[in-house]
N, C-alpha and C positions, 0 to 999 in steps of 0.2 A: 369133645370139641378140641379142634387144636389149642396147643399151648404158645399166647401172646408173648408172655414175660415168663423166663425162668433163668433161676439163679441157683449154682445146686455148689453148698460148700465153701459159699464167696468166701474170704479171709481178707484185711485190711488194717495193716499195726503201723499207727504215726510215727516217726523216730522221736523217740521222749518220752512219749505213751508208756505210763503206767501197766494198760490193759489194752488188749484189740480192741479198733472200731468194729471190727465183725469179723467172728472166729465160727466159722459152720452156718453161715447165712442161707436158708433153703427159700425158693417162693418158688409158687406156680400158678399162671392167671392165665386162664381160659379165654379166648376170642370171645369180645364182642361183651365182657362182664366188666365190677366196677373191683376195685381191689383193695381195700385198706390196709392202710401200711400205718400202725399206733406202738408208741412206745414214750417212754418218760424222756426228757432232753437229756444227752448224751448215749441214747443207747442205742444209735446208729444208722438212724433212719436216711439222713442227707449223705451216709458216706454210700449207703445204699442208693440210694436217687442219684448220686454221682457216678456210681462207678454203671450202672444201667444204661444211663445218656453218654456215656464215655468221654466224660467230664475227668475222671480217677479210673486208671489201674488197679486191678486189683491182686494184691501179693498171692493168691492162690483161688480157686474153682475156679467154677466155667459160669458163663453169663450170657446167654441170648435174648433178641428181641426178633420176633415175628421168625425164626430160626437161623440168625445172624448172628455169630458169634462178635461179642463188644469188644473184643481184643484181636482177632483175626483180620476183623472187617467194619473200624469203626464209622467209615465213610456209607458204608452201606446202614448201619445202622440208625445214622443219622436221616438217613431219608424215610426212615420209617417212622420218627418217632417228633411228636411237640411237646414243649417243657414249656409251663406253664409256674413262674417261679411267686413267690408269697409276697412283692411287690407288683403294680403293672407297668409295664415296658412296653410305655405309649407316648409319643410327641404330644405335649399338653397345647401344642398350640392349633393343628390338624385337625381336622374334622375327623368324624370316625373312618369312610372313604379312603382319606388322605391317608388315613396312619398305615388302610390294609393293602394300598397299594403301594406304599413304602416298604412295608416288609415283603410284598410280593415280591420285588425289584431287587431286595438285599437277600431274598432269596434265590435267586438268579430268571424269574420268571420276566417273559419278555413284556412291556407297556401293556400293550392290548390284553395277555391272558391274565396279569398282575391288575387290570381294570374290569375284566371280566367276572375274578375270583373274588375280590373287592365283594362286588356288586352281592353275590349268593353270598357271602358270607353273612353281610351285613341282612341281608333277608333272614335267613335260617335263623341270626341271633336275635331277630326281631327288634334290627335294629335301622330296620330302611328309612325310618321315619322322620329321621333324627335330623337333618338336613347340613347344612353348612356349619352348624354349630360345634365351638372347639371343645378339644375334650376337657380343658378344663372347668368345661361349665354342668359335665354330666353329671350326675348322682355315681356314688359307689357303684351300686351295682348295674347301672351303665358300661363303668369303665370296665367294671370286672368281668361282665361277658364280652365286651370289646378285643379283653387281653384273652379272652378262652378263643375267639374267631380270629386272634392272631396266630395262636398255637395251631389251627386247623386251616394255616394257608395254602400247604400242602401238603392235607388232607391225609393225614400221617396214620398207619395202624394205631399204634399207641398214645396215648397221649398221658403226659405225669402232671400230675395237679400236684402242686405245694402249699398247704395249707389256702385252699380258692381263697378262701371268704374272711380271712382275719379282718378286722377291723369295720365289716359291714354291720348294719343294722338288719334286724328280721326282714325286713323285704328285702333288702339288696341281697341275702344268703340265700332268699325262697325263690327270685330270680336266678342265681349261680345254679342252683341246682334243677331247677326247671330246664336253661341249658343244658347242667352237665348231662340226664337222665335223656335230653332229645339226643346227645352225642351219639350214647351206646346204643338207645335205637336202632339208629344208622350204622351199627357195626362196630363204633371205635371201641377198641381198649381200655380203661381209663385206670393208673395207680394212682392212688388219693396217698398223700398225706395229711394229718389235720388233728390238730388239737381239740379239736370238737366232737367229743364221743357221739354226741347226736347226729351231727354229720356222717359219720360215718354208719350210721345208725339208720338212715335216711337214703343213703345212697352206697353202701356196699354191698355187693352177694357175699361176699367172703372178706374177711379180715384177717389180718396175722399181728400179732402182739408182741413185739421185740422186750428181753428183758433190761434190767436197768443198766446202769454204764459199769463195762466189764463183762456183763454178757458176751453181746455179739452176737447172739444169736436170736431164733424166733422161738419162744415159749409157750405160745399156743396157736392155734389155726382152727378158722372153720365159719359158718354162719354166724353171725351176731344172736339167733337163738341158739345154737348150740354152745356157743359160747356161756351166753348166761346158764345153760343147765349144766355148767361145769362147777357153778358156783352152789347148787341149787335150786329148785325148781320154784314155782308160786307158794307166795308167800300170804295167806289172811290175815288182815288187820280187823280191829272191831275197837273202836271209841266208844265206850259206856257214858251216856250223860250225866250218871250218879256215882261218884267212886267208890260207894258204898255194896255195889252190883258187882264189884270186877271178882270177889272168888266164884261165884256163881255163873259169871261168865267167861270164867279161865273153866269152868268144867264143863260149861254147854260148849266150847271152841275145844275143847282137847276130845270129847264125845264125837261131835260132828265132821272133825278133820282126821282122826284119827292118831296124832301128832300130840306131842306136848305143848301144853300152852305157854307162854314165855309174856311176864305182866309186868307193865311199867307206867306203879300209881301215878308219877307225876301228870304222864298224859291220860293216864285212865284208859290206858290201852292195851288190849290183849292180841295177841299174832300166834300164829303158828302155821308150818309148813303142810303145802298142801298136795295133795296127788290128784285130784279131779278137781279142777277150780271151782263148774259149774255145779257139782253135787255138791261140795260143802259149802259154796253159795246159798244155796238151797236149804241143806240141812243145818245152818246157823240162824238163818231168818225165821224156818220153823220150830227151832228150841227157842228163839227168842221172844218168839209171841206166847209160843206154851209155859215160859219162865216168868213171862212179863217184865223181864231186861228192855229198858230202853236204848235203843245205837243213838249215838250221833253221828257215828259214821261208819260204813260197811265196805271193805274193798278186798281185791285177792288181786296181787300185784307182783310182776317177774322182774329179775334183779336187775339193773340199770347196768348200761358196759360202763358208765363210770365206774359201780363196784367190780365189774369182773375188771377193770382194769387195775384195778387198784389193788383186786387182789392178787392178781396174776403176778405182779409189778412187785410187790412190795418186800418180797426177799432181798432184793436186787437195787433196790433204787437207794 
């Protein structure tokens, strides 16, 4: 697939700066996928989103969008691209209508197609309904797919999310991302940033993991499951209801998974790593009836991008 966003080397050092904002910055996002862009605060994500939207310069590499060089040709690149920033950037007093034919207009589009474009927006974001009423009486995530149909006025390849959903509640977030997922449907782009490993969890094909501040650069890359099998693969837990059971069930778990068991009396819980989740599924339930171990709980679970962030992260932060 052609390549949306790519950034090969970026380099970015503040005068005063301790350390670069990004020293060897690489990324490549494929047409039409979602991208996560994760890393700890300071380790360069916004100097990254800035110098992309050619907001910032960048003291050294090369930076394209849609194959637009950001430094060459930033006029052209802007017409390719929506910034979608971690506040909305909405007249609170506007109807939703109002607000998309106001940026229509301030994006130089004439009455009519700025009333036209209005109109599908507000459909696609399923928001036709809403009527006369001002935005400041919406819900969260009202506003916050208001402000994603604002970034898509004119219908940009790319589009950069900055943390969508701070401050929403679980429906206003299941909303943003119910929009963001209809985006790339349709073909757009989308770089995510977001403090919400779940988010990105939810809505990336690919993620990249910036190291902590002074890196600069990106320290890991790839699917959110290949991610986690960076850290290690599935993990079996087993809760014994009697913690009188747990040696006897640290050796039907170290038997059955193949692995060493690893017991921790306080929860009365026994874990160890697994290579076929479903066979030692299997082959723990039936040492456990043939042992007569009773579980209180039985699960085989892969590691959270909270932990691969954190371990990824952790040299550096």
């Amino acid at each position: 697939m052609p390549t949306a966003v790519l950034a090969d080397a970026l380099r970015k050092h503040y005068p005063g700066a301790a350390a670069p904002a990004l020293d060897g910055f690489d990324l490549a996002v494929p047409a039409g996928s979602v991208h996560g862009l994760l890393g700890p605060n300071g380790a360069g994500k916004t100097t990254a989103v800035r110098i992309l939207t050619t907001l910032l310069r960048p003291d050294g590499g090369r930076a394209e969008i849609d194959g637009v060089d950001v430094v060459a040709d930033p006029h052209g690149v802007r017409r390719r691209i929506g910034l979608v920033g971690q506040q909305p950037a909405l007249d609170e007093v506007l109807d939703g209508r109002g607000n998309l034919v106001l940026f229509g207009r301030l994006f130089h589009l004439s009455r009519a197609d700025a009333a036209r474009r209005a109109d599908e927006l507000l459909e696609r974001f399923d928001l036709a309904d809403t009527g006369g009423a001002p935005v400041r009486t919406w819900s969260g995530g009202m506003r916050r797919r208001l402000d994603l149909a604002v970034g898509m006025v004119l219908a940009p390849a790319v589009l950069f999310l900055d943390e969508p959903t701070t401050g929403l509640d679980p429906r206003g977030r299941a909303e943003v991302w119910t929009a963001v997922r209809a985006l790339v449907a349709d073909g757009t782009t989308v770089l995510l940033t977001t403090q919400y490993l779940d988010e990105a969890d939810q809505l990336a094909d690919r993620i990249s993991v910036l190291g902590g501040r002074g890196e600069g650069r990106v320290v890991a890359e790839g699917t959110p499951d290949a991610l986690r099998a960076r850290i290690g693969g599935d993990h079996l837990e087993l809760v014994v209801r009697d913690a009188a059971d747990l040696p006897r069930a640290a050796a039907l778990v170290a038997r059955a998974t193949g692995g060493e068991a690893e017991v921790d009396v306080d929860a009365r819980r026994v874990g160890a790593p697994v290579r076929d989740r479903m066979a030692a599924l299997t082959a723990t339930v039936t040492a456990l009836a043939a042992e007569g171990v009773e579980a209180e709980d039985l699960a085989v679970r892969r590691p959270t991008l909270d932990e691969v962030f954190l371990q990824l992260t952790a040299v550096t932060r």
